[in-house]
VOBARO-486781 format. One record per atom (N, C-alpha, C): x, y, z; atom name. Coordinates in nm, 4 decimals. Each point is the difference from the previous one (the first is absolute). Example, Ala and Ser with C-alpha at 12.3 -4.5 7.8 and 13.67 -1.06 7.14 Angstrom:
% VOBARO-486781
east 1.3190 north -0.5690 up 0.7800 at N
east -0.0890 north 0.1190 up 0.0000 at CA
east 0.0900 north 0.1200 up 0.0000 at C
east -0.0350 north 0.1050 up -0.0720 at N
east 0.0820 north 0.1190 up 0.0060 at CA
east -0.0770 north 0.1090 up 0.0730 at C
END
This chain:
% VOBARO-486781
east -1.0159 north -0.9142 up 0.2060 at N
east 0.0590 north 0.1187 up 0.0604 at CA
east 0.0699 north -0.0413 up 0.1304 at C
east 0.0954 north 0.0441 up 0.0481 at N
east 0.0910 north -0.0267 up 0.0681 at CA
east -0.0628 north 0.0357 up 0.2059 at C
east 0.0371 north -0.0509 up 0.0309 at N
east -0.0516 north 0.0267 up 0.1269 at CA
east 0.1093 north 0.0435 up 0.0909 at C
east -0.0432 north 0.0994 up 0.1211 at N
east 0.1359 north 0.0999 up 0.0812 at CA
east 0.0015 north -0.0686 up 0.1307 at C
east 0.0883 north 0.0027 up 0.0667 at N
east 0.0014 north 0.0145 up 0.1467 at CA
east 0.0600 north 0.1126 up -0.0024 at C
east -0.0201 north 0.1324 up 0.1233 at N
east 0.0588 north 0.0603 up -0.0256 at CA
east 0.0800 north 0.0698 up 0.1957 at C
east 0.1233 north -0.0110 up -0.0234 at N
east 0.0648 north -0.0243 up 0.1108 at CA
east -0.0369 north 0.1333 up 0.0566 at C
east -0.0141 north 0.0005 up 0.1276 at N
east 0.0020 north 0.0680 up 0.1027 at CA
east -0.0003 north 0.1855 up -0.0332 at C
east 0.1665 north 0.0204 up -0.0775 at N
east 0.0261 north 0.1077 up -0.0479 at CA
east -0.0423 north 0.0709 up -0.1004 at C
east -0.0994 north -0.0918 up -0.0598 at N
east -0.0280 north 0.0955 up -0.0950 at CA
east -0.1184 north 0.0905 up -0.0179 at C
east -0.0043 north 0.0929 up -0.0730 at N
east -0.0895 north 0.0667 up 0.0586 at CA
east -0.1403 north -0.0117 up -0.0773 at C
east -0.0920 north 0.0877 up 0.0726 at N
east -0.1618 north -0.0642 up -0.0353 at CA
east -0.0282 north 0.0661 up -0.1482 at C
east 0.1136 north 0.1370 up -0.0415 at N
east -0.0302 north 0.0790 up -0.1272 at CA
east 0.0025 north -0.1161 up -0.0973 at C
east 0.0967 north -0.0646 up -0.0284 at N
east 0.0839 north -0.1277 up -0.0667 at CA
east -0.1237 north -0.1219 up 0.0510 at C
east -0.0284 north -0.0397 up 0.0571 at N
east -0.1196 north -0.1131 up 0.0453 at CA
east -0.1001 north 0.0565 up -0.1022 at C
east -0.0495 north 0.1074 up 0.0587 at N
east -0.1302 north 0.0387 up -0.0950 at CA
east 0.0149 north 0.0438 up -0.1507 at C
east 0.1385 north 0.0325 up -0.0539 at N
east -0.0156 north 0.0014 up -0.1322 at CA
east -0.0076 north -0.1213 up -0.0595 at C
east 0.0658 north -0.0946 up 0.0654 at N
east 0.0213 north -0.1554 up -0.0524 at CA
east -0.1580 north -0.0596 up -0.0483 at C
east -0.0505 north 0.0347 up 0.1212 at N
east -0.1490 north -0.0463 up 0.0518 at CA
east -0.0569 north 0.0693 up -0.1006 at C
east 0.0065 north 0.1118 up -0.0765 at N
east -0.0990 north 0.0522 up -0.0865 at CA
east 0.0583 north -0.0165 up -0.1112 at C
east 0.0582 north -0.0653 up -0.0360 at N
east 0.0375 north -0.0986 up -0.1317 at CA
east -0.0366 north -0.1257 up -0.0399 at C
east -0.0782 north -0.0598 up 0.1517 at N
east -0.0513 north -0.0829 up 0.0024 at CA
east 0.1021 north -0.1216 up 0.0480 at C
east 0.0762 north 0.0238 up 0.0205 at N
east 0.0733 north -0.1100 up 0.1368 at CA
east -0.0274 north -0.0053 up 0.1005 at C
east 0.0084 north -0.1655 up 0.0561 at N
east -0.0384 north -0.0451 up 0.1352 at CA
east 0.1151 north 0.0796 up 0.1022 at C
east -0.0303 north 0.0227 up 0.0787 at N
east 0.1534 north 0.0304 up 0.1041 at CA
east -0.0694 north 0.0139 up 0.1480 at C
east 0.0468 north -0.1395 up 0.0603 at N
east -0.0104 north -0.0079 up 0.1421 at CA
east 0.1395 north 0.0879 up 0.0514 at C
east -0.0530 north 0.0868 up 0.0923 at N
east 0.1136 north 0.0589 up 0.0708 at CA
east 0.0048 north -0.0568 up 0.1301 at C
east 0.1081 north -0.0037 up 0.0588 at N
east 0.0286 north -0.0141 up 0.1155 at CA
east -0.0583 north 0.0064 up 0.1735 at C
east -0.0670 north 0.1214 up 0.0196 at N
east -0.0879 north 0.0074 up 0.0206 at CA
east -0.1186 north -0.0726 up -0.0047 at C
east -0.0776 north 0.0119 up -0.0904 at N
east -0.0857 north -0.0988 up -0.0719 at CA
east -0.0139 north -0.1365 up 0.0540 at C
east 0.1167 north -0.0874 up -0.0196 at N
east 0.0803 north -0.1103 up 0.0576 at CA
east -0.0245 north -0.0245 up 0.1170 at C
east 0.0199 north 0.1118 up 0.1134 at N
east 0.0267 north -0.0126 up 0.1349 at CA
east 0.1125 north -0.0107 up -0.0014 at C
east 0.1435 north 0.0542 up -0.0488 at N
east 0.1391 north -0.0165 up 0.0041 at CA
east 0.0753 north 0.1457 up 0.0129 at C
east -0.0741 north 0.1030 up 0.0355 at N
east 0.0546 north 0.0705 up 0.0306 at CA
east 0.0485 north 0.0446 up 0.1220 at C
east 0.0858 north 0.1097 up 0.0042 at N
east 0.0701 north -0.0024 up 0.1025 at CA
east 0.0056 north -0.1074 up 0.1300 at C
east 0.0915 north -0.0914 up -0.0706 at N
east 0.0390 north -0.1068 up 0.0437 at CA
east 0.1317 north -0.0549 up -0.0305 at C
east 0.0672 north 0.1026 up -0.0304 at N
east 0.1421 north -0.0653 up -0.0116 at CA
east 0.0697 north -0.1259 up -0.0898 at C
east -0.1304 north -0.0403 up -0.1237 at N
east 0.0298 north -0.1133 up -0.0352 at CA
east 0.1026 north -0.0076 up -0.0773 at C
east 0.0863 north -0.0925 up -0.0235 at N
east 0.1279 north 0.0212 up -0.0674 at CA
east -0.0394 north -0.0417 up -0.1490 at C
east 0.0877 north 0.0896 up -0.0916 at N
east -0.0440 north -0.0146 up -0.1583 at CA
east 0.0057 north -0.0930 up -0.0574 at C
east 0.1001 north -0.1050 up 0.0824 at N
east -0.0039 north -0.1547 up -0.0874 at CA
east -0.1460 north -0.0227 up 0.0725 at C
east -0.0286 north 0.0016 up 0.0731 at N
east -0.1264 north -0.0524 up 0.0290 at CA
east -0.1974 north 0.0488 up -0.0470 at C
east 0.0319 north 0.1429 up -0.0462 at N
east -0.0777 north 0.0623 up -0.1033 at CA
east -0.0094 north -0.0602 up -0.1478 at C
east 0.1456 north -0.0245 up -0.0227 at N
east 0.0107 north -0.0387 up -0.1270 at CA
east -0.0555 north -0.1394 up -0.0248 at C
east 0.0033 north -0.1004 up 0.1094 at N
east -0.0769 north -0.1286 up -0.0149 at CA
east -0.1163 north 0.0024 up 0.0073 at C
east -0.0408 north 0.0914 up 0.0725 at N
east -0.1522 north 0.0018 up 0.0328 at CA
east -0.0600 north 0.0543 up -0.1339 at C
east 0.0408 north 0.0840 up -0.0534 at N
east -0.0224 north 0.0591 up -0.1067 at CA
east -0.0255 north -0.0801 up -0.0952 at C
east 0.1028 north -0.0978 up -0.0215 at N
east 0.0601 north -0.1001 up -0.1417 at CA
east -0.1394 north -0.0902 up 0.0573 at C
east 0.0071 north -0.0582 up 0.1465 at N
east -0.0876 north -0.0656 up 0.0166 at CA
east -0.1883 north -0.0020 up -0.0725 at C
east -0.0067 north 0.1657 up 0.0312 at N
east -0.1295 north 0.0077 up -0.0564 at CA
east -0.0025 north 0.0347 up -0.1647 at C
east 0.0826 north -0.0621 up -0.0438 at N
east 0.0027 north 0.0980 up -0.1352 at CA
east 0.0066 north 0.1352 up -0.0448 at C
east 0.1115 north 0.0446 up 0.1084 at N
east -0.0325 north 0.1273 up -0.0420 at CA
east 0.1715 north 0.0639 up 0.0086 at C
east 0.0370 north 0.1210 up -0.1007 at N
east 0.1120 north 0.0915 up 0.0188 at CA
east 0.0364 north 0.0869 up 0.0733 at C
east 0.0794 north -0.0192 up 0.0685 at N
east -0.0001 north 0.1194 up 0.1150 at CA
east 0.0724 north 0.0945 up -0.1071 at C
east -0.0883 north 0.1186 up 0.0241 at N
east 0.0192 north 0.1974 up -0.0644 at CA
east 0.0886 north 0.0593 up 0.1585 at C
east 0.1290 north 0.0302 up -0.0186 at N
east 0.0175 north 0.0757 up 0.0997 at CA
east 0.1081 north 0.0956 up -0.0139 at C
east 0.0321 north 0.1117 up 0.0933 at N
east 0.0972 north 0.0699 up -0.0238 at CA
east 0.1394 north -0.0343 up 0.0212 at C
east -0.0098 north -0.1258 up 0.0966 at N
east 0.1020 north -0.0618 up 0.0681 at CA
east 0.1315 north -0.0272 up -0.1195 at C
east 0.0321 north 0.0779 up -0.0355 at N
east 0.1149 north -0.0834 up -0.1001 at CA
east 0.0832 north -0.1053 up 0.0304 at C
east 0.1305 north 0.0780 up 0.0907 at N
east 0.0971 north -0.0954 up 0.0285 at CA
east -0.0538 north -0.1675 up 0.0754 at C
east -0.0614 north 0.0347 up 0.0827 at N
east -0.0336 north -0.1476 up 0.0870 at CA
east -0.0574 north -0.1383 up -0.1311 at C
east -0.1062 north 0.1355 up -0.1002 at N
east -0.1000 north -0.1535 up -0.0799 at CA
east 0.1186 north 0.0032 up -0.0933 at C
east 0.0684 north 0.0649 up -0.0151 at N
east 0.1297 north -0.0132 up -0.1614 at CA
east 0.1100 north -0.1323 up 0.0898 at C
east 0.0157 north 0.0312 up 0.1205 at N
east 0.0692 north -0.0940 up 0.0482 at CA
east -0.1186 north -0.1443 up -0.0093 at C
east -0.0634 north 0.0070 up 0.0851 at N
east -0.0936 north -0.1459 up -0.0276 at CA
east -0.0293 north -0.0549 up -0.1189 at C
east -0.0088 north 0.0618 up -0.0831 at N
east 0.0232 north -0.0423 up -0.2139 at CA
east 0.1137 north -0.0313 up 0.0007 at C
east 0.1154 north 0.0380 up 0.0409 at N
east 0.1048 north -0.0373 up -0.0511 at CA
east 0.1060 north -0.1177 up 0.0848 at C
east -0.0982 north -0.0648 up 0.0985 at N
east 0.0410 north -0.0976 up 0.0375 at CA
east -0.0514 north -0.1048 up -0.0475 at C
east -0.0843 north -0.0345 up -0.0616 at N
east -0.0597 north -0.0634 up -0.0626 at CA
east -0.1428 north -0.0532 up 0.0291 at C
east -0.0884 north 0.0225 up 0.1235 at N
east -0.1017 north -0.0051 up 0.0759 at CA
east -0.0988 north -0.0275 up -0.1308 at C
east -0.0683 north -0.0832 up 0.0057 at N
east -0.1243 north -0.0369 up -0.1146 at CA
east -0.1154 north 0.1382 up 0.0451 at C
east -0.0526 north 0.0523 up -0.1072 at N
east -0.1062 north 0.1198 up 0.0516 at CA
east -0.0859 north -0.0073 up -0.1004 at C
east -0.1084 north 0.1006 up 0.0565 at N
east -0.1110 north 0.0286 up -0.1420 at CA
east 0.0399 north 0.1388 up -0.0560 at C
east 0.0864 north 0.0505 up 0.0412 at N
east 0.0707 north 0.1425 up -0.0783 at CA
east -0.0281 north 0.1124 up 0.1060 at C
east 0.1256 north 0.0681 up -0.0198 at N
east 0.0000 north 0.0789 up 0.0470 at CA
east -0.0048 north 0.1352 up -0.0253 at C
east -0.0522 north 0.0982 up -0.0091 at N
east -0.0364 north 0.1677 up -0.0772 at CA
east 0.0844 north 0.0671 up 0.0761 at C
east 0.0724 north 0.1001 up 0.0339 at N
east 0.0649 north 0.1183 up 0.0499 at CA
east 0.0149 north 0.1392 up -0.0784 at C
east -0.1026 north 0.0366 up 0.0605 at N
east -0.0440 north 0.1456 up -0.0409 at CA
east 0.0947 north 0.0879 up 0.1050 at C
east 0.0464 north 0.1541 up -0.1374 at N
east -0.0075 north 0.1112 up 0.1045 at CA
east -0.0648 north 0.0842 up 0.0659 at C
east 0.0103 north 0.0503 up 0.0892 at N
east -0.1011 north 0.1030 up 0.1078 at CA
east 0.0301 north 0.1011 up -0.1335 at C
east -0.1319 north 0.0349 up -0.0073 at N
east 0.0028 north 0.1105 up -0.0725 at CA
east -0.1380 north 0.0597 up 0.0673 at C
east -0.0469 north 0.1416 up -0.0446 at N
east -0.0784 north 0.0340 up 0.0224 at CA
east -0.1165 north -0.0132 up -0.1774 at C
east 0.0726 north -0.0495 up -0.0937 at N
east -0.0796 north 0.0500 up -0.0989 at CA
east -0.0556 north -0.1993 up -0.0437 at C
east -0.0552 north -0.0359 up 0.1021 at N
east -0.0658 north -0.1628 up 0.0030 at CA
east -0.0250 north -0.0347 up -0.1139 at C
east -0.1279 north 0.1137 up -0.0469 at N
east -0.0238 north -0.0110 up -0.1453 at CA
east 0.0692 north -0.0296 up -0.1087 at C
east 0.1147 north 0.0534 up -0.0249 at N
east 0.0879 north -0.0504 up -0.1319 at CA
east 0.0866 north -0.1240 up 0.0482 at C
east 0.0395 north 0.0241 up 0.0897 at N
east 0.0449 north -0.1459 up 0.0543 at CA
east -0.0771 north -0.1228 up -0.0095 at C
east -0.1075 north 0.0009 up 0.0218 at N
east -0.0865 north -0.1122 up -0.0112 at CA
east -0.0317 north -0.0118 up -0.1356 at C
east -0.0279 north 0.0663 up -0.1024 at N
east -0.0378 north 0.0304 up -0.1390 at CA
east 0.1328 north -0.1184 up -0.0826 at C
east 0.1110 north 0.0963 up 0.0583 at N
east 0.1325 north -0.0685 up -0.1025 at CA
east 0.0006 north -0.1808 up 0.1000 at C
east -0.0326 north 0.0022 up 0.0893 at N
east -0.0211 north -0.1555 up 0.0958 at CA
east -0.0411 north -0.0713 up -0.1360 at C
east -0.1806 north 0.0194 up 0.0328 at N
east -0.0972 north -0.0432 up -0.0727 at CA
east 0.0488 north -0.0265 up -0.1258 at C
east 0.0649 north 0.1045 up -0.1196 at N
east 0.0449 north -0.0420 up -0.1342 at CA
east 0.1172 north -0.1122 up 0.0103 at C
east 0.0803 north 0.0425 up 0.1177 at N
east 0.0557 north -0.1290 up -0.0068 at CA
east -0.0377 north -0.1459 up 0.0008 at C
east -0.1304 north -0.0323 up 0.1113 at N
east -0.0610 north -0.1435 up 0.0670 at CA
east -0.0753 north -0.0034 up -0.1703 at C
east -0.0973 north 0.0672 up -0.0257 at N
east -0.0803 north -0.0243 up -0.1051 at CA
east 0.1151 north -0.1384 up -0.1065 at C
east 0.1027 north 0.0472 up -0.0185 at N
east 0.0966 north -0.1183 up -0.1203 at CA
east 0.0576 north -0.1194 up 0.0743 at C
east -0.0478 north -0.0001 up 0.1547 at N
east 0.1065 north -0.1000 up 0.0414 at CA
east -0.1070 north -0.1031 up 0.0238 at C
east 0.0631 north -0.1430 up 0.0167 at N
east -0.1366 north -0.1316 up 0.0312 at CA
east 0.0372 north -0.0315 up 0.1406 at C
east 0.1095 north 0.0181 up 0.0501 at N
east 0.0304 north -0.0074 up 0.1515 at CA
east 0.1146 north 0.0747 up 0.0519 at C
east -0.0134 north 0.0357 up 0.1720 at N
east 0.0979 north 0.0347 up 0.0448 at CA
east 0.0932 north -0.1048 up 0.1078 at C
east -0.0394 north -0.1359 up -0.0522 at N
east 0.0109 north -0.1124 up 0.1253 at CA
east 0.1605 north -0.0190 up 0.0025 at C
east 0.0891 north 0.0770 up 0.0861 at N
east 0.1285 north -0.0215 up 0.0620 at CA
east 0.0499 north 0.1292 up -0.0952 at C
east -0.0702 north 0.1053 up -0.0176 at N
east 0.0902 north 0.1139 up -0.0729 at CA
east -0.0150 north 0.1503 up 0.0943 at C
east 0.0975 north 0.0533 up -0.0348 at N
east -0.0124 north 0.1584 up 0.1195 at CA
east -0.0237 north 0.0802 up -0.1442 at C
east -0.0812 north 0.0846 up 0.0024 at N
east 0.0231 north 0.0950 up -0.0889 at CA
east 0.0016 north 0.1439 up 0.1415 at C
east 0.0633 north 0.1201 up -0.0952 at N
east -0.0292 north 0.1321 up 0.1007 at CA
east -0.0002 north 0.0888 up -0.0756 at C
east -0.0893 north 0.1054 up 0.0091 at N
east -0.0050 north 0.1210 up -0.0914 at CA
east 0.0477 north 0.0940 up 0.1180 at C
east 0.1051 north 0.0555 up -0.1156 at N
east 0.0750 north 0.0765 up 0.0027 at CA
east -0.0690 north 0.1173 up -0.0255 at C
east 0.0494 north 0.1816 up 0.0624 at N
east 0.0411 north 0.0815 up -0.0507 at CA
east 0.1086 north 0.0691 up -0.0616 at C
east 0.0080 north 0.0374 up -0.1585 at N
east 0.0750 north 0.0637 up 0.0064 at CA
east -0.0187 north 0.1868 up -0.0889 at C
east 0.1435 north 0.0363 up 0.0245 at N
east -0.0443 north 0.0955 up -0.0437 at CA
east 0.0771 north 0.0324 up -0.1067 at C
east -0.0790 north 0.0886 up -0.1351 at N
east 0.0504 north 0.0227 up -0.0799 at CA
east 0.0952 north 0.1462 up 0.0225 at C
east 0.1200 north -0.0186 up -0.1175 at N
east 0.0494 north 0.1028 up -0.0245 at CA
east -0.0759 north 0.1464 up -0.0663 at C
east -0.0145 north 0.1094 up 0.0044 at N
east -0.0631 north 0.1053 up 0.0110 at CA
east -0.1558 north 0.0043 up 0.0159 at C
east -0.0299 north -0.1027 up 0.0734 at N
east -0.1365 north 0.0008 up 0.0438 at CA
east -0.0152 north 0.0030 up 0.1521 at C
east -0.1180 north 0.1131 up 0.0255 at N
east -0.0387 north -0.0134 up 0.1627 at CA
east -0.0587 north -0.1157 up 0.0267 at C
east -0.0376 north -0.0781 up -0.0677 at N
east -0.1178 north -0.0879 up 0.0752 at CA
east 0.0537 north -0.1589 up -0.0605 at C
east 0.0106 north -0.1085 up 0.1494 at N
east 0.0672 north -0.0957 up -0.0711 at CA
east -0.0956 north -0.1153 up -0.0400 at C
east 0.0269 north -0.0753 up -0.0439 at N
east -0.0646 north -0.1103 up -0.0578 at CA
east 0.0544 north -0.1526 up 0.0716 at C
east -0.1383 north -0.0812 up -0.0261 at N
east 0.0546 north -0.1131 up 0.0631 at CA
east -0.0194 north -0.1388 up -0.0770 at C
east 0.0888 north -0.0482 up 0.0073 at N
east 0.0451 north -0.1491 up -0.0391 at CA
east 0.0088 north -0.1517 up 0.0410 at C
east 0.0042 north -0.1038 up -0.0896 at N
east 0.0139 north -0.0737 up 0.0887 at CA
east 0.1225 north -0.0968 up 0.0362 at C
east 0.0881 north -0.1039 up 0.0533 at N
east 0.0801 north -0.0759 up -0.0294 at CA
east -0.0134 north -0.0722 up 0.1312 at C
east 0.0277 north -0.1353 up -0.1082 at N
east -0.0007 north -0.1558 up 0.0509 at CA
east 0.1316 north 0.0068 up 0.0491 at C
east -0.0030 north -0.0924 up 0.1394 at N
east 0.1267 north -0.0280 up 0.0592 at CA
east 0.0018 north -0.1584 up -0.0292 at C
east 0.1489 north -0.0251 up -0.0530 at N
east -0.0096 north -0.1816 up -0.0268 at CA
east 0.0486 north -0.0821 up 0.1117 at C
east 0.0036 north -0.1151 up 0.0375 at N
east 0.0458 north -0.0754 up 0.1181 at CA
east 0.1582 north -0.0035 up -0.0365 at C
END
């Protein structure tokens, strides 16, 4: 099972659903790295360092650090949502088929369907 770092921003709803799926996830905090200004290339090593994926909301900055080519242990980018639960659910079905995330971004997406109130979420790999 895959192990989290989980950056700064994200929030504890999303930590604790992870956590009750039975994933490891050191948060930030946790660490002693919070509010501290640390810069994301430097999360992201520390992260890769311990074996672990940084989960964060941060899109643009970790989509930029993947796509320079930076060696990592993967990177997750979740949306703020309020509904953690299905977000983490469609996560989980995703990690369950994969054998690693070592140098890959995945991010689940929301989207929303046509004549439906309530949207659904997805996932997609960004390639180098």
């Amino acid at each position: 099972m895959f192990k989290f770092y989980a950056n700064e921003n994200l929030s504890a709803g999303l930590v604790n659903e992870l956590r009750r799926l039975g994933y490891d996830v050191l948060t930030s905090y946790e660490a002693g790295n919070a509010n501290q200004g640390i810069a994301d290339d430097r999360v992201l090593k520390m992260a890769t360092e311990s074996d672990r994926c940084v989960v964060t909301f941060n899109r643009d900055d970790f989509l930029n650090l993947h796509l320079s080519g930076i060696e990592h242990g993967g990177i997750v980018v979740c949306k703020d949502d309020p509904d953690c639960m299905s977000l983490v659910q469609v996560l989980n079905d995703y990690l369950i088929a994969q054998q690693s995330l070592q140098n890959r971004l995945i991010r689940v997406l929301q989207k929303n369907q046509k004549g439906s109130d309530r949207p659904f979420f997805m996932i997609r790999e960004y390639q180098r």
